[in-house]
C-alpha positions, 0 to 999 in steps of 0.5 A: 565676581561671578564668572559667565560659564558656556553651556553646551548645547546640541543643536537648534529648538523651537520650543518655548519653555516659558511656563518652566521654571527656571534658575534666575542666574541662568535667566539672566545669563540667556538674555545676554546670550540672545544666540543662546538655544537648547536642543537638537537642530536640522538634519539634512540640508538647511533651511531657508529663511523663509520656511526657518521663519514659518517654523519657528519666528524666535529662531536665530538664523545663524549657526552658533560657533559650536554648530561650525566647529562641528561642520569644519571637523566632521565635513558635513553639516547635515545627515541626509535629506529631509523626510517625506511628508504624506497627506493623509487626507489626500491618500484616504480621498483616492483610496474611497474613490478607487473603491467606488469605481471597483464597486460599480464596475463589479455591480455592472458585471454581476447584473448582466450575469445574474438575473436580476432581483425582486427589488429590482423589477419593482424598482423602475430603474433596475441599475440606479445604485446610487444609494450604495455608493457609500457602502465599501465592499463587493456585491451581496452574495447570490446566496442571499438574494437567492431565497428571494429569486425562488418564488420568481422563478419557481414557476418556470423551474417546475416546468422544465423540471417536469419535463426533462425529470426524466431525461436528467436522471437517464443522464446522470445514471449514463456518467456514473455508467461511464466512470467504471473502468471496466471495458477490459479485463485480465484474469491472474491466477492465484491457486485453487482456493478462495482469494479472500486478501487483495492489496495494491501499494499507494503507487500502483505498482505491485499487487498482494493477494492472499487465500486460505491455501496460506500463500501470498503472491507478489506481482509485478505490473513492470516487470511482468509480461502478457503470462501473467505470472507471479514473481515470488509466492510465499507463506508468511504464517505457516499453516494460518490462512491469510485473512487480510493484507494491505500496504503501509501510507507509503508502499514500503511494507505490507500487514499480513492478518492471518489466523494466528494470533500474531501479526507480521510485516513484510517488506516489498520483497517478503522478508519479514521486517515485524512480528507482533507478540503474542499474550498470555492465554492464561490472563484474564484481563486483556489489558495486562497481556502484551499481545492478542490471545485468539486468532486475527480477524482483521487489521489495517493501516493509520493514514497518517502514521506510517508505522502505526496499524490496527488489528482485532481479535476474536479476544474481543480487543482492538490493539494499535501497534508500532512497527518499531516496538512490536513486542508490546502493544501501544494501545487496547479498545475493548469491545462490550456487549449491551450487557457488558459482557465481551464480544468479538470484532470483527472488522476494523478500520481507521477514518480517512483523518485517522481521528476514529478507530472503528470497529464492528462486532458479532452482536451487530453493534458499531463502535468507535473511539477518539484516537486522541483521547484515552481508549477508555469510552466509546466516542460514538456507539450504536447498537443494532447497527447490524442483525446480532449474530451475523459477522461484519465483514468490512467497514469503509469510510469516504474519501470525504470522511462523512460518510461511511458503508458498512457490509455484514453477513446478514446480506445487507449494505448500508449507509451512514453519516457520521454526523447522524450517526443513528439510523443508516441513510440507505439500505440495500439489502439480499446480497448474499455474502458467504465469507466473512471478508466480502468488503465494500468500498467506495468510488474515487470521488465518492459518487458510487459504492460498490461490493460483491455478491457470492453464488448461491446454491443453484446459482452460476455468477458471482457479480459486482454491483454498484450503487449511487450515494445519493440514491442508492439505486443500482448504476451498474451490475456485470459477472465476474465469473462462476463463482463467489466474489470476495474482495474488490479494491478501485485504485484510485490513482491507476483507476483500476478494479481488482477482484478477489473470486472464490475460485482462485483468480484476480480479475483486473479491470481496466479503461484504455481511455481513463486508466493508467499504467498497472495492467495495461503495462504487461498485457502488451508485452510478449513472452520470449524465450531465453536462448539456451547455451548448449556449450559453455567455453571454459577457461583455457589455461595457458601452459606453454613449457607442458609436455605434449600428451599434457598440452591443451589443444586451443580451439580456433573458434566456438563454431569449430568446436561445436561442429567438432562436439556435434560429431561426437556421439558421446558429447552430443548424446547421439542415440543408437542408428536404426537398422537399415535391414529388416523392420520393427529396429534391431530385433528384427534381425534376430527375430520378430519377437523378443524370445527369437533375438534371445534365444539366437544370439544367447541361447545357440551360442552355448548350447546343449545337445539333447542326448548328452547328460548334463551330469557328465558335461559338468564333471568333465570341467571338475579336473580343470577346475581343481588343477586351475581355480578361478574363482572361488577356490583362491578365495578360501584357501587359507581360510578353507578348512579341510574336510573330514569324512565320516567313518563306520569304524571310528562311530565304534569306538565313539559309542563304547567311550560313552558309555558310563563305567560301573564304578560308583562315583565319589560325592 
């Protein structure tokens, strides 16, 4: 017979499986078994017969004897509570009615801010909204509805821009005026010759400046007081002028450009950190020697890397370098002519991002390249940027990176965007420049450009003029001194103004109200003067058992031993006492003149009578001399040979032995 076996289950389902097939032993075995269910049952807390019976009418109530064994071993029937239910119709209702409450409280307070639109003033009701009120969203820019304001107000503007065109341009002129921090000012003396190198650490806490003497100054704000010395001058290349300098992103070390072919590194106290390699000058591709061949024009820093930097040559390359591997270069730009054929840069520079490498050359061109692509083509050239022939002295982009200023020999200043980047947007010009490191810079917030001027024949000031961006007219223009201006440098953290003169000074400008730190630390520090030591106590050895002559007398105290020294007139270099007689000192006493004090106290003491032979008055000391000698005599008297006197006789008998015999000579 056929045995009725238990089929395992796990827990309780609803699910009606009508339509699958199934065994028709086990149907017949499940229509026995009404308690018979499959699948998973509760968790959590049970059900009541009502909800059971909504949920599923052919559910049995009772649990199964599997179900009751479970709960007697395990001691719990359930696994927590039953999870949270979300009406999500009921949810996306209030969040559409919180949205149009925000959009009409936004709505309201824009219309009593802004004035209003076209639409509105031909609409009778200027705050009826009710036709947006199914749009989700905040109001419509003013951007947009602003075309639709101009012909409305174009009126009312025209008039008040007309009368206060004047007033407004007055009063932007006076706020550019009022940014330059020039109400103060110090001078620091760099030597006799032109400073042509000025540069300041990110921090604002030390000052480098460079000249064609060769030398380098440091100088210190902190440490510094109201003389304005340097602390440590240097000549990193020898007998190379100085041509540029410039501290790294981070202020650790500083690029000295001078006019040798090497570059070097210094850190913040001026010992060396790199040197570059220098090429071989017998090659003539550029590309396979390892360093520059000619002398230096320029170089600067990568804003970003902090061991990369940039340097041309008047080998017509550019060369990036690592402070790291300096014996090779990691990148080379070659500068071409129009006709292919070199030219020399003159100026380099990075952009504010670092993307561009830019530099202009002698032939008045401009030309970049894209730092993350191969330094094979040019990304941006123009030609005729500059007058040929004429050096560009300086290249300076923005803060903001669109913009850049360029200043070149041909006496000019020009402006340009790199996104048009064809003709110059302003061009100052008749600005006589005589070096070929006059620079222009830009403002801290790139409101104004400022450069220098140098002194022409017949002229006495050097000036610093200012220009705004947007116009390019004249905000500012003051002396500096009687001669050329060089470099200047606005720091845009300290706010300060650094200007490099041919005359060999560094005049600092500054603003009480709107500067910080740097010189305004050390013009309010006095000098004083170190106390010097006149005696220093030495090291008193103790030797107790010593024999008195050798024993060493302890000082009480240092005011004793000085009063003790003070009276000593070889320890305290007493000069000799006048002579309380006479006058004129101590040839008075002798004399009035010189010869007088001579002849009296030498002359008179040995002297000889007139009538007396000076003959005689010598050989009357011979005998002594010859029974007592002194001085030379003991001298030579084993080594004194004895005199032989000539004789008339012997001279005789000297002349017949040489005369020759009459005998005939053997040969």
């Amino acid at each position: 017979m056929f045995k009725q076996k238990k089929l395992i289950t796990f827990g309780k389902i609803c699910a009606k499986l009508e339509s699958v097939p199934q065994n028709p032993r086990i149907d017949e075995i499940t229509s026995k078994d009404t308690n018979f269910t499959t699948g998973f049952g509760t968790f959590g807390k049970e059900l009541s017969k009502s909800a059971t019976k909504n949920a599923c009418e052919d559910e049995p109530t009772e649990t199964d004897s599997e179900s009751a064994n479970m709960e007697s071993i395990m001691g719990f029937d359930g696994f927590g509570k039953k999870a949270k239910q979300f009406n999500i119709e009921e949810m996306v209702e209030r969040a559409a009615k919180t949205a149009r409450e925000n959009k009409a409280t936004v709505e309201s307070a824009v219309q009593k801010l802004q004035p209003l639109s076209l639409d509105n003033l031909n609409s009778g009701d200027p705050e009826d909204n009710s036709s947006d009120d199914d749009i989700i969203g905040p109001p419509v820019p003013k951007q947009i509805l602003e075309p639709k304001q101009k012909n409305l107000r174009e009126s009312v503007e025209d008039e008040v821009a007309a009368g206060n065109s004047e007033d407004s341009d007055a009063s932007d002129d006076e706020k550019l005026h009022n940014r330059i921090p020039a109400s103060h000012e110090i001078s620091l003396l760099h030597g006799s010759k032109a400073v042509v190198a000025v540069a300041t650490d990110p921090a604002g806490a030390r000052l480098a400046t460079g000249s064609v003497d060769y030398e380098v100054r440091f100088w210190d704000f902190a440490g510094m007081d109201a003389t304005l010395q340097s602390f440590r001058t240097l000549q990193p290349c020898e007998n190379h002028p100085v041509r540029a300098l410039q501290y790294s992103t981070t202020g650790d070390v500083i690029l000295v450009i001078s006019g040798a072919a090497q570059a070097k590194v210094l850190d913040r106290d001026g010992f060396e950190v790199a040197e570059c390699v220098k090429g071989d000058q017998y090659i003539t591709d550029m590309a396979r020697t390892k360093g520059h061949v000619a002398p230096l024009n320029s170089g600067c820093w990568h804003p970003r890397a902090r061991n990369e930097f940039l340097t041309c040559s008047q080998d017509s390359t550019c060369r990036l370098w690592d402070v790291e591997k300096p014996m090779h270069h990691k990148a080379l730009m070659k500068c071409r002519a129009q006709n292919g054929l070199k030219t020399e840069p003159t100026a380099c520079s990075y952009s504010r991002d670092g993307n561009l490498v830019a530099c202009a050359c002698v032939d008045g061109s401009i030309q970049m390249w894209d730092h993350r692509k191969m330094f094979v083509n040019t990304a941006m050239l123009l030609r005729n940027a500059h007058s040929s022939g004429n050096d560009a002295s300086c290249l300076a982009f923005s803060y903001v990176g669109s913009l850049m200023a360029t200043r070149s020999c041909d006496d000019s200043l020009k402006l340009w965007d790199l996104r048009a980047f064809k003709q110059p947007l302003l061009v100052a010009n008749n600005l006589f420049s005589r070096y070929t490191a006059t620079d222009c810079m830009f403002s801290p917030d790139d409101s104004m450009v400022l450069t220098g001027v140098s002194v022409k024949k017949g002229e006495t000031d050097g000036r610093i003029i200012f220009y705004d961006t947007k116009t390019f007219d004249v905000v500012d223009e003051f002396t500096v001194c009687d001669s050329h201006v060089i470099k200047t440098q606005w720091h845009p953290k300290l706010n300060q103004i650094f200007v490099g003169c041919g005359n060999g000074m560094v005049k600092v400008y500054y603003d009480n109200a709107r500067s910080l730190r740097g010189a305004k630390l050390c013009v309010v520090k006095t000098r004083r003067k170190v106390k010097q030591v006149e005696v220093v106590a030495g090291q008193q050895i103790l030797t107790p058992h010593a024999l008195p002559m050798f024993r060493q007398e302890k000082p009480k105290s240092v005011r004793k031993q000085l009063e003790r020294d003070r009276q000593d007139p070889i320890k305290s270099r007493r000069p000799d006492l006048p002579i309380s007689s006479g006058q004129g000192g101590r040839v008075a006493s002798s004399g009035g003149t010189l010869s007088s004090y001579v002849i009296r106290n030498l002359g008179l003491s040995k002297r000889v009578e007139d009538d007396q032979d000076p003959r005689e008055a010598i050989l009357k000391y011979a005998k002594e001399a010859a029974e007592n000698p002194y001085w030379i005599s003991p001298a030579y008297s084993r080594t004194q040979p004895e005199p032989i006197f000539h004789n008339s006789a012997d001279e005789e008998d000297d002349d017949d032995a040489r005369q020759p015999s009459a005998k005939k000579p053997k040969v």
